[in-house]
PQR file with spaces between the fields and no chain letter, atoms N, CA, C, O and H, PARSE charges and radii, in Angstrom:
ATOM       1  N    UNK     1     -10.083    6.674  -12.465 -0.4000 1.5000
ATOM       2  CA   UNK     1      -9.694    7.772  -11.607 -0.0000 2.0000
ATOM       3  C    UNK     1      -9.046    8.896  -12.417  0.5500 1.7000
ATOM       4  O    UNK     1      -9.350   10.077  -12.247 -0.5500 1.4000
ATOM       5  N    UNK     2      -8.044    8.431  -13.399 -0.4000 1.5000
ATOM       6  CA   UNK     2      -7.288    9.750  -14.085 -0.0000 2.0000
ATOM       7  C    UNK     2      -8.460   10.934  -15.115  0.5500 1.7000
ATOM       8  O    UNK     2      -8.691   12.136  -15.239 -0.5500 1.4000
ATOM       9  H    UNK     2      -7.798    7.472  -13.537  0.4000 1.0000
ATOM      10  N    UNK     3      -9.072    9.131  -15.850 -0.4000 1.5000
ATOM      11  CA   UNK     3     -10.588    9.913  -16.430 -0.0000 2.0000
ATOM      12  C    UNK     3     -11.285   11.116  -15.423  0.5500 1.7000
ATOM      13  O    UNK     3     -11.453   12.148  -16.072 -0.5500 1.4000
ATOM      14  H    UNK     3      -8.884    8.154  -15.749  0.4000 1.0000
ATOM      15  N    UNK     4     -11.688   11.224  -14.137 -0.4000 1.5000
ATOM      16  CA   UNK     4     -12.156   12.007  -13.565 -0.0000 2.0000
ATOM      17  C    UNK     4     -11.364   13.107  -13.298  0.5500 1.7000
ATOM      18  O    UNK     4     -11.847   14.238  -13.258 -0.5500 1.4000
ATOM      19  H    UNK     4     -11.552   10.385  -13.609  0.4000 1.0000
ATOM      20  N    UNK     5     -10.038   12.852  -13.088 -0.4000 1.5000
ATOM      21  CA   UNK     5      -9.270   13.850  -12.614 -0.0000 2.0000
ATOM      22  C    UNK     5      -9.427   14.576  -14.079  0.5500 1.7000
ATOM      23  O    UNK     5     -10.131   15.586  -14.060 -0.5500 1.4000
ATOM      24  H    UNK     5      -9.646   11.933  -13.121  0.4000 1.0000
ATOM      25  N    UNK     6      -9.008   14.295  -15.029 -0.4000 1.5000
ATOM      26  CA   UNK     6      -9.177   14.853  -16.301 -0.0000 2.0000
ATOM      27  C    UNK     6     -10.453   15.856  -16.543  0.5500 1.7000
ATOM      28  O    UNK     6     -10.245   16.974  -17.015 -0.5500 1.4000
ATOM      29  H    UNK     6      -8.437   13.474  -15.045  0.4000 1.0000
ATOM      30  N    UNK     7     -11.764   15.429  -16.211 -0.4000 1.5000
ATOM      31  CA   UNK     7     -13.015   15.854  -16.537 -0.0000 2.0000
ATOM      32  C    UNK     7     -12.778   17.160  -15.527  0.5500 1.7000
ATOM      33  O    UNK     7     -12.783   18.218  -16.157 -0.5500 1.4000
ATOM      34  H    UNK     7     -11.933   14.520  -15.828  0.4000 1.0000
ATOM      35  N    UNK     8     -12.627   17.269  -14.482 -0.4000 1.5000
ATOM      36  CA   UNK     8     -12.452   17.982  -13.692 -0.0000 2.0000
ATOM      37  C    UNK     8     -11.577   19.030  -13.266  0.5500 1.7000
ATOM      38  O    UNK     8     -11.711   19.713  -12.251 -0.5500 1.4000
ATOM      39  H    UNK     8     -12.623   16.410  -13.970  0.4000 1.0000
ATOM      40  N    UNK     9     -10.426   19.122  -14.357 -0.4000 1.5000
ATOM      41  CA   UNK     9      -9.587   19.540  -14.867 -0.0000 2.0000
ATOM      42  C    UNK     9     -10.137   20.652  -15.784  0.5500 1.7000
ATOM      43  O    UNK     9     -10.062   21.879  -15.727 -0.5500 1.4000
ATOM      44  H    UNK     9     -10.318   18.567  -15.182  0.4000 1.0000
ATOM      45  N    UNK    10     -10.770   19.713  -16.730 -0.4000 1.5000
ATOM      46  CA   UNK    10     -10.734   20.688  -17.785 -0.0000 2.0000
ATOM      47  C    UNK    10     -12.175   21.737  -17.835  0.5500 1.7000
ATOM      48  O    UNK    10     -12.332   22.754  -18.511 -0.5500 1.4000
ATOM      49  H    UNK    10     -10.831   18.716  -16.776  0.4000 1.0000
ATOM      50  N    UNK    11     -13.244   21.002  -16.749 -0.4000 1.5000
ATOM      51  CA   UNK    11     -14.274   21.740  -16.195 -0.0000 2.0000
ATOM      52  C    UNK    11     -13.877   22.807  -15.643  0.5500 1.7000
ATOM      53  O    UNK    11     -14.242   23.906  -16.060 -0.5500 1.4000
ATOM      54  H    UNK    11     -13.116   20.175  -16.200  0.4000 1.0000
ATOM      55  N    UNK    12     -12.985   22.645  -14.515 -0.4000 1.5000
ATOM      56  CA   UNK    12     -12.265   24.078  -14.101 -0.0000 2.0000
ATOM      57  C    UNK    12     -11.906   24.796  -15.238  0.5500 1.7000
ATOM      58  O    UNK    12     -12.476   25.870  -15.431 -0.5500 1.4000
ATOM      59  H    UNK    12     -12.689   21.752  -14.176  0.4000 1.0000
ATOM      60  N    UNK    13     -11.322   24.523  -15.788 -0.4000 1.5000
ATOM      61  CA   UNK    13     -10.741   25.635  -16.969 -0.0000 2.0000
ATOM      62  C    UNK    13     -11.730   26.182  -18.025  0.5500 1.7000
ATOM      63  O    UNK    13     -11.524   27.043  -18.880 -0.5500 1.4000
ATOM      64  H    UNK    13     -10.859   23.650  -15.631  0.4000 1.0000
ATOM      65  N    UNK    14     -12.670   25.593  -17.804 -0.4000 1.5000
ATOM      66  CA   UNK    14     -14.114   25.917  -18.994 -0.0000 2.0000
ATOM      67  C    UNK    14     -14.803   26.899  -18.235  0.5500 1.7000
ATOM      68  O    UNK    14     -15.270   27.928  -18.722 -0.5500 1.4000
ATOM      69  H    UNK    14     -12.838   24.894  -17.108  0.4000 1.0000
ATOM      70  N    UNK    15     -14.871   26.524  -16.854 -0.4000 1.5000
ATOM      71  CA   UNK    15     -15.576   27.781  -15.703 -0.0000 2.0000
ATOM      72  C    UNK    15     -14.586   29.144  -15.863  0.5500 1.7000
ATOM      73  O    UNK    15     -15.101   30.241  -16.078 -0.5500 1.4000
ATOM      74  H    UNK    15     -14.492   25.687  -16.458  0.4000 1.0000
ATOM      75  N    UNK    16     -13.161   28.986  -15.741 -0.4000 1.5000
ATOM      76  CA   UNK    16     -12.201   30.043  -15.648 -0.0000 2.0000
ATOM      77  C    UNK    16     -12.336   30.747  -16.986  0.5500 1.7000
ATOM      78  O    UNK    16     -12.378   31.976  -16.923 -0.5500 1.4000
ATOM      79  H    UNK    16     -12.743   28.094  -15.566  0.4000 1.0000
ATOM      80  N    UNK    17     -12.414   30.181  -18.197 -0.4000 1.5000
ATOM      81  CA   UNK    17     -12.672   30.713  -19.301 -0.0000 2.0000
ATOM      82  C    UNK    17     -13.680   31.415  -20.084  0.5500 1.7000
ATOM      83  O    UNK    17     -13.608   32.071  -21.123 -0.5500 1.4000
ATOM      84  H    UNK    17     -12.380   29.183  -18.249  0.4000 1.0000
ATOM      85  N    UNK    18     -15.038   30.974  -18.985 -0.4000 1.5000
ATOM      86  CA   UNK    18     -16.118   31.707  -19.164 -0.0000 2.0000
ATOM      87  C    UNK    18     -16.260   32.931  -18.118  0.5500 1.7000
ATOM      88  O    UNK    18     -16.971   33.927  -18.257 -0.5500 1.4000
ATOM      89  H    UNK    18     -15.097   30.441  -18.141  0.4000 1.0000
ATOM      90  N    UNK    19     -15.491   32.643  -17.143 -0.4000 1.5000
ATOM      91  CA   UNK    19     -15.606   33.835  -16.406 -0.0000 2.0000
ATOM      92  C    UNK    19     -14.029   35.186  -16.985  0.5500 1.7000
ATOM      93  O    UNK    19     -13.402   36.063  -16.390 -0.5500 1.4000
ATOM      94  H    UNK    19     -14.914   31.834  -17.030  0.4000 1.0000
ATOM      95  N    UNK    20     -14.019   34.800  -17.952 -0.4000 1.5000
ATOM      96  CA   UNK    20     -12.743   35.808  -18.404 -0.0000 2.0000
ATOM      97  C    UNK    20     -11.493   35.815  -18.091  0.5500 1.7000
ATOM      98  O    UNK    20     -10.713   36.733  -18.343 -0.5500 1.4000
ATOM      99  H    UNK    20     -14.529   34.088  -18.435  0.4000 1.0000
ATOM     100  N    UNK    21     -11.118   34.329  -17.269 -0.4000 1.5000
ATOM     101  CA   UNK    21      -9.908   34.731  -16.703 -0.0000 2.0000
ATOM     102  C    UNK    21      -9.018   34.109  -17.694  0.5500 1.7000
ATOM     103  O    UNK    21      -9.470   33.359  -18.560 -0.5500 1.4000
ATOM     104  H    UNK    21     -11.751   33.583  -17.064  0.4000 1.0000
ATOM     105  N    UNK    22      -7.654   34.419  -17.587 -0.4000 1.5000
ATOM     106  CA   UNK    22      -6.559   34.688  -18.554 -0.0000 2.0000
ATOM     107  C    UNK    22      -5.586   34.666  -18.141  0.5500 1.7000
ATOM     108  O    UNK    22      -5.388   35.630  -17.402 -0.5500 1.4000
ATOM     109  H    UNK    22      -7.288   35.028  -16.883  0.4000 1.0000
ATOM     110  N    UNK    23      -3.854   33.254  -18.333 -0.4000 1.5000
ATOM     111  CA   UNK    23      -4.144   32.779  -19.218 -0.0000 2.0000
ATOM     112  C    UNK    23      -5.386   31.402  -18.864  0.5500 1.7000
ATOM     113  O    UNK    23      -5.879   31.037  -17.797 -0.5500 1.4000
ATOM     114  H    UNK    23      -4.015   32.470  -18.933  0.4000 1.0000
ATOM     115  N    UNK    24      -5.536   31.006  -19.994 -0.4000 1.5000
ATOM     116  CA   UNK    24      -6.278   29.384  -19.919 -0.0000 2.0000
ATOM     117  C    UNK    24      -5.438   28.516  -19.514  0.5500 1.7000
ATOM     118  O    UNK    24      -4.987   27.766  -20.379 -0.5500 1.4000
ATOM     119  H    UNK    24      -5.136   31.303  -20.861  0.4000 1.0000
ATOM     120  N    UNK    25      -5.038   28.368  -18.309 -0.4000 1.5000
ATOM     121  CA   UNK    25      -4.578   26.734  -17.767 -0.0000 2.0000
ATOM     122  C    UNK    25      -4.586   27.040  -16.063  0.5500 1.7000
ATOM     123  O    UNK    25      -4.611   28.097  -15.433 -0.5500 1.4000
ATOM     124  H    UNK    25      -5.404   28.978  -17.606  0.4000 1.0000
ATOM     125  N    UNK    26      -4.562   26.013  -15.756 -0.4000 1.5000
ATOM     126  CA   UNK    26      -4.948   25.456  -14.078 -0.0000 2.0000
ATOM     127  C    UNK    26      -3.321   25.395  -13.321  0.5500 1.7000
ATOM     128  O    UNK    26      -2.291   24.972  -13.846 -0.5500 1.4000
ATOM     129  H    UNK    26      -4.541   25.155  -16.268  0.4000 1.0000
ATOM     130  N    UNK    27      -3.470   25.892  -12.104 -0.4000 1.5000
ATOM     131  CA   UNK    27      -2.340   25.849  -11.803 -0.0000 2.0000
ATOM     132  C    UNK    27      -2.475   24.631  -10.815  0.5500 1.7000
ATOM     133  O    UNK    27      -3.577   24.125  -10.602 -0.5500 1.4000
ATOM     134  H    UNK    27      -4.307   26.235  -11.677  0.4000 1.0000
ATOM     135  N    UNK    28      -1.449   24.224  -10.283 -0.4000 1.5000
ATOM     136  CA   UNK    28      -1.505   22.770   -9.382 -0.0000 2.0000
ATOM     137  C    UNK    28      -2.248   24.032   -8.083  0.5500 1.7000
ATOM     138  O    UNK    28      -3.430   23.771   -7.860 -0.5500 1.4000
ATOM     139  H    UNK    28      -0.553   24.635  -10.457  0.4000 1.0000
ATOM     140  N    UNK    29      -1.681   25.329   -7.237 -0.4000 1.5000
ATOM     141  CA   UNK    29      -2.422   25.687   -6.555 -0.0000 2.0000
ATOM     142  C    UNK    29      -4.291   26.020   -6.766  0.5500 1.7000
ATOM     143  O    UNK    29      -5.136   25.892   -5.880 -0.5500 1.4000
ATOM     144  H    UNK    29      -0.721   25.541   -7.418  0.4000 1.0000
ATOM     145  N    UNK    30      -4.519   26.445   -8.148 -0.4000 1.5000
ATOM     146  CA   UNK    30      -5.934   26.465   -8.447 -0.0000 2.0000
ATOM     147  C    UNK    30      -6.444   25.239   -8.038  0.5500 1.7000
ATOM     148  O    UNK    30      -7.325   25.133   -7.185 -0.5500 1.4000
ATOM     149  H    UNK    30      -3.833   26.549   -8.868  0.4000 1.0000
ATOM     150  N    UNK    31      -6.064   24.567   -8.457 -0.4000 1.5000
ATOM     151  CA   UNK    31      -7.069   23.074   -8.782 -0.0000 2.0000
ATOM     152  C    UNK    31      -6.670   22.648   -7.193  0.5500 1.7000
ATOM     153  O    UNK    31      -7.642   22.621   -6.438 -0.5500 1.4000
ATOM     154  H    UNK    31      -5.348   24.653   -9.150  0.4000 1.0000
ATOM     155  N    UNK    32      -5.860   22.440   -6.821 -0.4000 1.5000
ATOM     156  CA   UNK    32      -6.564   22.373   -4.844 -0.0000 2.0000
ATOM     157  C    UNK    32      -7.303   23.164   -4.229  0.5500 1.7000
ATOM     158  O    UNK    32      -8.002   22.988   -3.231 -0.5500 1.4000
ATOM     159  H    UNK    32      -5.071   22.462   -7.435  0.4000 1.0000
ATOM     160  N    UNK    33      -7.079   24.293   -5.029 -0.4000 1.5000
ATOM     161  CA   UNK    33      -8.998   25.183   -3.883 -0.0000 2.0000
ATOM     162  C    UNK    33      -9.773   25.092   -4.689  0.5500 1.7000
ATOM     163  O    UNK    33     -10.709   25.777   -4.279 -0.5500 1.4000
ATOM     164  H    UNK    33      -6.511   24.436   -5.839  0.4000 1.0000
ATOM     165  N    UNK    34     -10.039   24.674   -5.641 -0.4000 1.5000
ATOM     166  CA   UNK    34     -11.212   24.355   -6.757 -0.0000 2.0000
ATOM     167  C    UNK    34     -11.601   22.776   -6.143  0.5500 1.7000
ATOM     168  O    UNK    34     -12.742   22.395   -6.403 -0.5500 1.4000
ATOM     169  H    UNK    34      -9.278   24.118   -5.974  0.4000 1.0000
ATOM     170  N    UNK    35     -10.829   21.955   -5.443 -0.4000 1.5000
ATOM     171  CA   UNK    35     -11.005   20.911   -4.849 -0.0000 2.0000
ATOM     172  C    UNK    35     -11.424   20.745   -3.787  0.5500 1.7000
ATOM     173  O    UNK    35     -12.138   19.777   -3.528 -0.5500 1.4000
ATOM     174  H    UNK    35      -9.901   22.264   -5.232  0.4000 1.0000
ATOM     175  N    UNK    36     -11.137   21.513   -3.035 -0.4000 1.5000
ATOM     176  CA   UNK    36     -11.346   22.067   -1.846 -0.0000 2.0000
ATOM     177  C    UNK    36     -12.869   22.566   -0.928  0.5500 1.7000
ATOM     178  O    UNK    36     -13.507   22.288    0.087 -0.5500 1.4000
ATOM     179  H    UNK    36     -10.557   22.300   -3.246  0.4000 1.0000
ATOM     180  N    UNK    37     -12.871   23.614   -2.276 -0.4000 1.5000
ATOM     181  CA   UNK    37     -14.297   24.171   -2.593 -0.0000 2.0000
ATOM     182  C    UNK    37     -15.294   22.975   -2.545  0.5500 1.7000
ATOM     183  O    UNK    37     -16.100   22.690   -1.659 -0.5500 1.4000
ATOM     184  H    UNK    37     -12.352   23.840   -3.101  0.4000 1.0000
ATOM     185  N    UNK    38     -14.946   22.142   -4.115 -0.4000 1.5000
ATOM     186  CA   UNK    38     -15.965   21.146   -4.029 -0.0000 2.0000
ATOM     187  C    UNK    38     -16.340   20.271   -2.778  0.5500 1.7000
ATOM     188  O    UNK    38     -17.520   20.169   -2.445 -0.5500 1.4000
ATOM     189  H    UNK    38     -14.291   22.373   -4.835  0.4000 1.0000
ATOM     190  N    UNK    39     -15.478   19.731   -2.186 -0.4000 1.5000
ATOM     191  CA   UNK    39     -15.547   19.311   -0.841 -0.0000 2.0000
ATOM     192  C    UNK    39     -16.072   19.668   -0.019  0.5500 1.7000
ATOM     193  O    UNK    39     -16.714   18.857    0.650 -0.5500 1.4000
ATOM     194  H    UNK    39     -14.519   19.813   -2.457  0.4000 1.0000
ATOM     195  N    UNK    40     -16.059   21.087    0.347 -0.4000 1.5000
ATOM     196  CA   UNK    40     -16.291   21.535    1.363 -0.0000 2.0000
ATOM     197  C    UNK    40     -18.323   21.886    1.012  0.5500 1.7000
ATOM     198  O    UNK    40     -19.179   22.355    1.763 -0.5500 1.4000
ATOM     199  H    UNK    40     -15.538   21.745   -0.196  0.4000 1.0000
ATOM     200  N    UNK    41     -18.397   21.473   -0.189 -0.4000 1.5000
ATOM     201  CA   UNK    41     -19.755   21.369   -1.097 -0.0000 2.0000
ATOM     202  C    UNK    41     -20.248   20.038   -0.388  0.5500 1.7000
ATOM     203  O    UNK    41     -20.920   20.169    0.635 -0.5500 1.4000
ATOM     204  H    UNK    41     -17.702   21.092   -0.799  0.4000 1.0000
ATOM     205  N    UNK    42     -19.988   18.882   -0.817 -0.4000 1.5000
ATOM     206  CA   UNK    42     -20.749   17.993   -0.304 -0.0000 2.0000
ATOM     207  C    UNK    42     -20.385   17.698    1.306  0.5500 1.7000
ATOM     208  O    UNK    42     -20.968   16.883    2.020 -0.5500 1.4000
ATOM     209  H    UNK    42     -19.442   18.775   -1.648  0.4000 1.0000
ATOM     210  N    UNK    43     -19.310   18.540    1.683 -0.4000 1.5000
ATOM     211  CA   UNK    43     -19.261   18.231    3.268 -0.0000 2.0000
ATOM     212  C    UNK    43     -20.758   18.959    3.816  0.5500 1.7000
ATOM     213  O    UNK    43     -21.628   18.383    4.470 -0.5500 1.4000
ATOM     214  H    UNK    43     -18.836   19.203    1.103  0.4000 1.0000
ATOM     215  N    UNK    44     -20.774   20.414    3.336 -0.4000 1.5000
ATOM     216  CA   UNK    44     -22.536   20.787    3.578 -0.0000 2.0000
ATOM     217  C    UNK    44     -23.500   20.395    3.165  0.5500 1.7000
ATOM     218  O    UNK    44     -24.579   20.790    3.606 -0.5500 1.4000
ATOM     219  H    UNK    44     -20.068   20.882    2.805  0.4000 1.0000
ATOM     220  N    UNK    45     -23.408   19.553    2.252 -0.4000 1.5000
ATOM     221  CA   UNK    45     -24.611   18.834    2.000 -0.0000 2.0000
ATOM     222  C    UNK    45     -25.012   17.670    2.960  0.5500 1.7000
ATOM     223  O    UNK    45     -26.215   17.444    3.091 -0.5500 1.4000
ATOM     224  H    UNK    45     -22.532   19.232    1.894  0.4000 1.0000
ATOM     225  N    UNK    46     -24.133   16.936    3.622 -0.4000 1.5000
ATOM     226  CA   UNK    46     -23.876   15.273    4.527 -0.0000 2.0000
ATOM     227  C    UNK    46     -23.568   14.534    3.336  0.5500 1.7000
ATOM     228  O    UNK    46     -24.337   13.598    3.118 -0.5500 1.4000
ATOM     229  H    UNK    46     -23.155   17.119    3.516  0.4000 1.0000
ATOM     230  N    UNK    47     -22.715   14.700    2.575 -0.4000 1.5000
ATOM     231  CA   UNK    47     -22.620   13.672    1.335 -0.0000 2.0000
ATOM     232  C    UNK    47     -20.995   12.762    1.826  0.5500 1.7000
ATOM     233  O    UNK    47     -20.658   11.636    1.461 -0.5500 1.4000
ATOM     234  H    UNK    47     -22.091   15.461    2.753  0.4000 1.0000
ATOM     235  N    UNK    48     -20.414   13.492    2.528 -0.4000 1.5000
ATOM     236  CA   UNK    48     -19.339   12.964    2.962 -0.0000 2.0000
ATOM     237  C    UNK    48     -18.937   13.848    4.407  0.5500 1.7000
ATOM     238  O    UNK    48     -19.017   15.035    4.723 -0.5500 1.4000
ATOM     239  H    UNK    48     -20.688   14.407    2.825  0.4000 1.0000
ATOM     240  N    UNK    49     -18.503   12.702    5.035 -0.4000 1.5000
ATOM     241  CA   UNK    49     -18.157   13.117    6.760 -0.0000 2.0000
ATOM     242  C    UNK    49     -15.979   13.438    6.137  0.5500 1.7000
ATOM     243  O    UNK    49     -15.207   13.085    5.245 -0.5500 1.4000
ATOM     244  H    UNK    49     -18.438   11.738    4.779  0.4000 1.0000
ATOM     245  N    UNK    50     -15.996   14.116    7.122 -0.4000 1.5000
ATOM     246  CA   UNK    50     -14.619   14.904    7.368 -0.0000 2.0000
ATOM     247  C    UNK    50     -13.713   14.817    8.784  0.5500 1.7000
ATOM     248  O    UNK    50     -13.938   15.603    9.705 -0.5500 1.4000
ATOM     249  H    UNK    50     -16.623   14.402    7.846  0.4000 1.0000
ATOM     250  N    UNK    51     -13.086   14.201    8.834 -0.4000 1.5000
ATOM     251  CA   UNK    51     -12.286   14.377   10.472 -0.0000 2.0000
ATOM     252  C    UNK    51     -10.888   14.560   10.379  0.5500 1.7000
ATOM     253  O    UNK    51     -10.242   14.959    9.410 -0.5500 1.4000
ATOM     254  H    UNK    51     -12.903   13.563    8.086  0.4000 1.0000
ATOM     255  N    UNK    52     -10.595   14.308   11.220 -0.4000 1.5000
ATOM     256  CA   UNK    52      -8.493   14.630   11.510 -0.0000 2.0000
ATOM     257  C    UNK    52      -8.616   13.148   11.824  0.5500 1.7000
ATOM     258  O    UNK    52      -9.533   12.398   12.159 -0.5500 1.4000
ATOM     259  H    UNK    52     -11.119   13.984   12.007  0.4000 1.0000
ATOM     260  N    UNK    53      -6.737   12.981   11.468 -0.4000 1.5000
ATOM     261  CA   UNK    53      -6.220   12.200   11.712 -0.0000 2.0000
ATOM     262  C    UNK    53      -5.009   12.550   12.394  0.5500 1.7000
ATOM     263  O    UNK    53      -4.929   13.756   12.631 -0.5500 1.4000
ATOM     264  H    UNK    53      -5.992   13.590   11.196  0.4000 1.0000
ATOM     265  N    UNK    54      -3.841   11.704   12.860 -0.4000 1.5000
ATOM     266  CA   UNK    54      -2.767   12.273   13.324 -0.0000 2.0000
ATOM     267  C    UNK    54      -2.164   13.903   12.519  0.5500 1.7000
ATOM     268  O    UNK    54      -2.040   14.986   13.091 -0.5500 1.4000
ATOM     269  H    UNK    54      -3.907   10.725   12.667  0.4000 1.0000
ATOM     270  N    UNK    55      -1.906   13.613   11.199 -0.4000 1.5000
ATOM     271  CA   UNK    55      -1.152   13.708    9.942 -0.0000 2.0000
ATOM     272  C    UNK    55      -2.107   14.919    9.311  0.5500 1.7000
ATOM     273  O    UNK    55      -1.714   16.016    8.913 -0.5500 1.4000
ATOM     274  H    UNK    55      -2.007   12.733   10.734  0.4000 1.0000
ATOM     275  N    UNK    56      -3.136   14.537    9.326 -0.4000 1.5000
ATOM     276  CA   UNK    56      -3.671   15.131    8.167 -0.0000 2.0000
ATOM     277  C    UNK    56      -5.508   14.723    8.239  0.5500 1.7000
ATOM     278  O    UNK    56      -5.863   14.157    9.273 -0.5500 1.4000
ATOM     279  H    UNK    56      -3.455   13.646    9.649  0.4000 1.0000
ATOM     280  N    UNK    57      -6.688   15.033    7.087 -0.4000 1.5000
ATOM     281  CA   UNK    57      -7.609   14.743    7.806 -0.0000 2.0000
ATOM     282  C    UNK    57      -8.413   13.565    6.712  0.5500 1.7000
ATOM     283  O    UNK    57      -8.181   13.595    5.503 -0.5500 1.4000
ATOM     284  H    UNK    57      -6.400   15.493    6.247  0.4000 1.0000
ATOM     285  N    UNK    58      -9.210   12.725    7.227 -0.4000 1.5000
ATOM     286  CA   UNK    58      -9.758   12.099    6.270 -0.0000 2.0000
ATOM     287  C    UNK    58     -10.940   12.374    6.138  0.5500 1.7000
ATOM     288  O    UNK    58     -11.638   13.171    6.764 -0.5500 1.4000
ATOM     289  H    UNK    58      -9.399   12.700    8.209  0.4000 1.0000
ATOM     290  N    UNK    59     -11.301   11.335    4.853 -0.4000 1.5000
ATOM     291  CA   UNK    59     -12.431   11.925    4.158 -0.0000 2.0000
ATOM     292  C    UNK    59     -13.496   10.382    3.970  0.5500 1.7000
ATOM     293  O    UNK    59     -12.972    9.417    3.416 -0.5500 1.4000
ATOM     294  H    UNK    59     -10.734   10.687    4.345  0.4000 1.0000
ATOM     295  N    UNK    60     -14.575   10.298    4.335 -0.4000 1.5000
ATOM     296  CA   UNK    60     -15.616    9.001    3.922 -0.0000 2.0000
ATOM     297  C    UNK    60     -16.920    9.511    3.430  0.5500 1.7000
ATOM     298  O    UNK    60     -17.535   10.526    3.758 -0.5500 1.4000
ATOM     299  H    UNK    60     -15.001   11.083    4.785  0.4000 1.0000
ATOM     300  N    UNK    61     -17.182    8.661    2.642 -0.4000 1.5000
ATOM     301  CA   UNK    61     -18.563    8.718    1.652 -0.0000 2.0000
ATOM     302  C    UNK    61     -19.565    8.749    2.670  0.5500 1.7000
ATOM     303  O    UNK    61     -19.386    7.806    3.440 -0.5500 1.4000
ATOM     304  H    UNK    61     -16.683    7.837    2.375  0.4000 1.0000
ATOM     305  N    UNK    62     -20.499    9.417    2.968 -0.4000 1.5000
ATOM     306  CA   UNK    62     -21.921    8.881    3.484 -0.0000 2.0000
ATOM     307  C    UNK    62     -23.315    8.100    2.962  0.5500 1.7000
ATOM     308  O    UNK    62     -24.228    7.870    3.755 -0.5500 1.4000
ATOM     309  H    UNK    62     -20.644   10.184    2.342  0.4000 1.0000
C-alpha cells in the first residue's frame, strides 16, 4: 500500500513538473484532488461503485 501511495505521489509531481508548475512538491491538499480526480475517473468508467454512508461515502471495486 505505501509502495503505491509512493508511485502516485511522485507521478503527480512528474505531471506537475512537466506541466511547469513550481515549486516541485505535492501538497497534502493537491494530492486529495489529484485523488479525487482519479476516482471520479474510474467512477465513469463502472470500475468502482460510490455511495454515502452515515459519516462519509464509500467506495467498492466492481
Amino acid at each position: 500500500m505505501e509502495e503505491a501511495l509512493l508511485n502516485f505521489i511522485s507521478l503527480a509531481i512528474e505531471e506537475d513538473k512537466a506541466q511547469g508548475k513550481y515549486p516541485e512538491h505535492l501538497t497534502r491538499m493537491d494530492l486529495s484532488k489529484k485523488m479525487d480526480k482519479v476516482l471520479n475517473t474510474l467512477f465513469k468508467e463502472g470500475k468502482i461503485n460510490v455511495g454515502e454512508t452515515l459519516n462519509d461515502k464509500y467506495i467498492t471495486v466492481l
